[in-house]
C-alpha positions, 0 to 999 in steps of 0.5 A, spaced: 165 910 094 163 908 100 157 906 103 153 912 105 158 917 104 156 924 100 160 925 094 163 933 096 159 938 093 159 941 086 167 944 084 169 941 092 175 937 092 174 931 097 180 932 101 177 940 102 170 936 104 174 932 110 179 936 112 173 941 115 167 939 119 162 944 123 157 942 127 151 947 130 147 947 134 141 952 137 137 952 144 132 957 147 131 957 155 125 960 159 130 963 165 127 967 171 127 975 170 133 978 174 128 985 175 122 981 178 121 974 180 115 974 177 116 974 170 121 969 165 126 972 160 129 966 154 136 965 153 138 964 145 143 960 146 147 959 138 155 954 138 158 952 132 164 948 133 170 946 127 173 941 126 178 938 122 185 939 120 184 946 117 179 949 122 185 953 126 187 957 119 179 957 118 178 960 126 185 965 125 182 968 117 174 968 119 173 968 126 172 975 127 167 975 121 164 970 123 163 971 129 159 978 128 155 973 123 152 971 129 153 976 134 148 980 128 143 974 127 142 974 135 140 981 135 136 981 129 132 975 131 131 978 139 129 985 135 124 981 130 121 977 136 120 983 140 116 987 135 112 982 135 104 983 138 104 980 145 098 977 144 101 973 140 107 969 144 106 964 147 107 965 155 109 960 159 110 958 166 
């Protein structure tokens, strides 16, 4: 093995481990409101990216899914955050 490389996860195969890659990232940004200048609104931005040689069979079979897995984490976090007592968010600019 070489150094620094993960053995696959328990019941993985080593060629299933590399023949897929993700990578996600998250970003939330203060934009102006479109309503009224005054105020700001945050833009969650979320990406996932595959890779590999099997990422265009798991894009064809699971994309859909996925991405309505994503679409309802959005949208449950947006609804958590705007339960929130507003004393408690941190306003900022």
């Amino acid at each position: 093995m070489a150094m620094g490389k993960r053995p696959p996860p328990p019941g993985r195969s080593d060629i299933v481990v590399r023949s897929l890659h993700a990578e996600k990232w998250t970003a939330l940004s203060i934009v102006p409101c479109d309503t009224d200048e005054h105020r700001h609104e945050t833009l969650y931005e979320s990406r996932t990216v595959y890779h590999g040689p099997v990422a265009y069979i798991v894009r064809k079979l699971y994309g859909p899914a996925l991405q309505e897995g994503y679409d309802s984490m959005a949208h449950a976090l947006k609804k958590r955050v705007e339960e929130l007592d507003p004393s408690l968010v941190v306003q900022s600019l």
